[in-house]
C-alpha positions as CSV (number, residue, x, y, z in Angstrom):
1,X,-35.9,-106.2,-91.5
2,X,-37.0,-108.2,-88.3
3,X,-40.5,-108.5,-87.2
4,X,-41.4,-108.3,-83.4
5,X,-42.8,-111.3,-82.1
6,X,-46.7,-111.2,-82.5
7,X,-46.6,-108.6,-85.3
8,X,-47.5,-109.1,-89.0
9,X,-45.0,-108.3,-91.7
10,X,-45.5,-105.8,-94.1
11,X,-47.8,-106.4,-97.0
12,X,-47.9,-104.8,-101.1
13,X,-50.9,-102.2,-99.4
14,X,-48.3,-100.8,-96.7
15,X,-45.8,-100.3,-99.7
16,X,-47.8,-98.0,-101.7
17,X,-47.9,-94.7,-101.6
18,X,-50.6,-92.9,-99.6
19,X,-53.6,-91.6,-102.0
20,X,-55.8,-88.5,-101.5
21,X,-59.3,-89.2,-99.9
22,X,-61.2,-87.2,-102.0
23,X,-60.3,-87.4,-105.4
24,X,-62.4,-85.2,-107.1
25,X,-60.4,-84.4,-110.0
26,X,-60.7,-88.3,-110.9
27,X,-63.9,-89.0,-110.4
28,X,-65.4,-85.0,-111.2
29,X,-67.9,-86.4,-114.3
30,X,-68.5,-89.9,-113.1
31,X,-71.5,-90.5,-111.1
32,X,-72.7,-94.2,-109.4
33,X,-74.8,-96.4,-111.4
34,X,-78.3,-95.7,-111.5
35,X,-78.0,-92.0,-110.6
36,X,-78.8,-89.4,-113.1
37,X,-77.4,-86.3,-111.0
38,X,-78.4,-84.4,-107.7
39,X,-76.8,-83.4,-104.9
40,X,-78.0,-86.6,-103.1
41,X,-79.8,-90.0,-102.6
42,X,-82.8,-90.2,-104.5
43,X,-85.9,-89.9,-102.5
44,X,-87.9,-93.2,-101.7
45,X,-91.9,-92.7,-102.5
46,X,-92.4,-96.4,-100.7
47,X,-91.3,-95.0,-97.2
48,X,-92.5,-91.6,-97.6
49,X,-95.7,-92.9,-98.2
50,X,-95.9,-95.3,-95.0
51,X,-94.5,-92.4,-93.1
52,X,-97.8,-90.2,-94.1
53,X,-99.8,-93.3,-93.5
54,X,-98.3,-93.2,-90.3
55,X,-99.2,-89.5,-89.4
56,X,-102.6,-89.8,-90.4
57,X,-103.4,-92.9,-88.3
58,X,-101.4,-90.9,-85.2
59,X,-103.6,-88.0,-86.3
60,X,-106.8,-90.6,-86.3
61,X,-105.8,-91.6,-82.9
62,X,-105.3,-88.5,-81.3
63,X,-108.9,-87.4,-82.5
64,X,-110.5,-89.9,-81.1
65,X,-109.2,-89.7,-77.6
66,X,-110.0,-85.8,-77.8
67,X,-113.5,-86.9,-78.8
68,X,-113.4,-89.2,-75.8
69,X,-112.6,-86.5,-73.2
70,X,-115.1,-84.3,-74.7
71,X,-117.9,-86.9,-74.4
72,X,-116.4,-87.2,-71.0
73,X,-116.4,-83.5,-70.2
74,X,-120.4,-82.8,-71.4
75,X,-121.2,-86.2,-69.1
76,X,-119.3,-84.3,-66.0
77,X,-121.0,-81.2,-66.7
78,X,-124.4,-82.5,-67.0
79,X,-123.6,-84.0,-63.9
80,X,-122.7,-81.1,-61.9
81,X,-125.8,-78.8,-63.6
82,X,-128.2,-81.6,-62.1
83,X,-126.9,-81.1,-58.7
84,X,-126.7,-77.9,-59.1
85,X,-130.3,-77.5,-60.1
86,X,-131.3,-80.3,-56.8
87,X,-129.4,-77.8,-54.4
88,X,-130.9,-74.8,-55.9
89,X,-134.7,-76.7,-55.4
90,X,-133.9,-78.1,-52.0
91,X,-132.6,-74.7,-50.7
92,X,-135.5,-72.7,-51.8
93,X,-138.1,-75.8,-50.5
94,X,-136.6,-75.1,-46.8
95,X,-137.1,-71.3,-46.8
96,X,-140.6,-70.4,-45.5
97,X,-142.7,-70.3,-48.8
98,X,-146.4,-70.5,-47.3
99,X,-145.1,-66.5,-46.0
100,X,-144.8,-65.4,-49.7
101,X,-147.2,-63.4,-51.6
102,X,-148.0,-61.0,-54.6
103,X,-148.7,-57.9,-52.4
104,X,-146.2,-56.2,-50.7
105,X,-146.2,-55.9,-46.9
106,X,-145.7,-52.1,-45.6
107,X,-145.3,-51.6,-42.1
Protein backbone atom coordinates (compact mmCIF):
# COMPACT_ATOMS: atom_id res chain seq x y z
CA UNK A 1 0.00 0.00 0.00
CA UNK A 2 1.51 3.40 -1.08
CA UNK A 3 1.41 6.47 1.08
CA UNK A 4 0.71 9.93 -0.51
CA UNK A 5 3.43 12.18 -0.19
CA UNK A 6 3.15 14.24 3.17
CA UNK A 7 0.90 11.55 4.79
CA UNK A 8 1.70 9.29 7.72
CA UNK A 9 1.49 5.57 7.36
CA UNK A 10 -0.79 3.64 9.29
CA UNK A 11 -0.04 2.77 12.88
CA UNK A 12 -1.12 -0.65 15.40
CA UNK A 13 -4.12 2.18 16.86
CA UNK A 14 -5.67 2.55 13.15
CA UNK A 15 -5.62 -1.37 12.91
CA UNK A 16 -7.79 -2.03 15.82
CA UNK A 17 -11.10 -2.36 15.81
CA UNK A 18 -13.30 0.60 16.86
CA UNK A 19 -14.44 0.30 20.71
CA UNK A 20 -17.77 1.61 22.22
CA UNK A 21 -17.46 5.07 24.06
CA UNK A 22 -19.42 4.32 26.82
CA UNK A 23 -18.68 1.07 28.13
CA UNK A 24 -20.89 0.72 30.94
CA UNK A 25 -21.16 -2.92 31.03
CA UNK A 26 -17.26 -2.92 31.75
CA UNK A 27 -16.82 -0.49 34.07
CA UNK A 28 -20.76 -0.75 35.71
CA UNK A 29 -19.19 -1.53 39.58
CA UNK A 30 -15.93 0.33 39.31
CA UNK A 31 -15.73 3.73 40.46
CA UNK A 32 -12.35 6.30 40.34
CA UNK A 33 -10.07 6.24 43.20
CA UNK A 34 -11.05 8.24 46.07
CA UNK A 35 -14.81 8.22 45.34
CA UNK A 36 -17.14 6.41 47.49
CA UNK A 37 -20.29 6.74 45.18
CA UNK A 38 -22.71 9.68 44.04
CA UNK A 39 -23.88 10.87 41.06
CA UNK A 40 -21.06 13.44 40.93
CA UNK A 41 -17.79 15.33 42.04
CA UNK A 42 -17.64 15.67 45.56
CA UNK A 43 -18.32 19.06 46.80
CA UNK A 44 -15.30 21.35 47.89
CA UNK A 45 -15.98 23.04 51.59
CA UNK A 46 -12.60 25.25 50.82
CA UNK A 47 -14.26 27.15 47.84
CA UNK A 48 -17.71 27.11 49.05
CA UNK A 49 -16.60 28.77 51.95
CA UNK A 50 -14.58 31.68 50.15
CA UNK A 51 -17.56 31.99 47.92
CA UNK A 52 -19.83 32.86 51.19
CA UNK A 53 -17.03 34.94 52.40
CA UNK A 54 -17.36 36.57 49.27
CA UNK A 55 -21.18 37.28 49.51
CA UNK A 56 -21.03 38.57 52.79
CA UNK A 57 -18.24 41.16 52.07
CA UNK A 58 -20.49 42.14 48.72
CA UNK A 59 -23.31 42.17 51.14
CA UNK A 60 -21.05 44.51 53.68
CA UNK A 61 -20.33 46.69 50.86
CA UNK A 62 -23.53 47.23 49.52
CA UNK A 63 -24.80 48.31 53.05
CA UNK A 64 -22.56 50.74 53.51
CA UNK A 65 -23.07 52.64 50.32
CA UNK A 66 -26.96 52.50 51.16
CA UNK A 67 -26.00 53.88 54.51
CA UNK A 68 -24.13 56.52 52.61
CA UNK A 69 -26.96 57.76 50.44
CA UNK A 70 -29.19 57.74 53.36
CA UNK A 71 -26.86 60.03 55.37
CA UNK A 72 -26.85 61.87 52.18
CA UNK A 73 -30.62 61.97 51.71
CA UNK A 74 -31.42 63.32 55.62
CA UNK A 75 -28.40 66.06 54.85
CA UNK A 76 -30.55 67.15 51.47
CA UNK A 77 -33.57 67.22 53.32
CA UNK A 78 -32.47 69.14 56.19
CA UNK A 79 -31.37 71.30 53.65
CA UNK A 80 -34.41 71.97 51.80
CA UNK A 81 -36.71 72.15 55.31
CA UNK A 82 -34.25 75.16 56.24
CA UNK A 83 -35.01 76.96 53.20
CA UNK A 84 -38.16 76.17 53.36
CA UNK A 85 -38.66 77.48 56.77
CA UNK A 86 -36.39 81.03 55.60
CA UNK A 87 -38.98 81.50 52.64
CA UNK A 88 -41.89 80.76 54.81
CA UNK A 89 -40.37 83.71 57.52
CA UNK A 90 -39.33 86.07 54.82
CA UNK A 91 -42.71 85.91 53.02
CA UNK A 92 -44.74 86.49 56.06
CA UNK A 93 -42.01 89.46 57.23
CA UNK A 94 -43.02 91.40 53.90
CA UNK A 95 -46.86 91.17 54.30
CA UNK A 96 -48.13 94.18 56.39
CA UNK A 97 -48.02 92.81 60.03
CA UNK A 98 -48.26 96.23 62.02
CA UNK A 99 -52.23 95.98 60.28
CA UNK A 100 -52.89 92.71 62.34
CA UNK A 101 -54.84 92.41 65.42
CA UNK A 102 -56.86 90.17 67.87
CA UNK A 103 -60.27 91.94 67.08
CA UNK A 104 -61.95 91.51 64.17
CA UNK A 105 -62.71 94.52 61.83
CA UNK A 106 -66.57 94.69 60.74
CA UNK A 107 -67.45 97.17 58.30
Amino acid sequence: MSVPQGAEPPSERDSESPRPIRAEAENRDVLPPGKAGGSGPEPDLTSAGKVVDALKASADQEFNIAERVSAKSRQAFALAAGFFIVGQTVAFGSFEATKLSNTRNIG
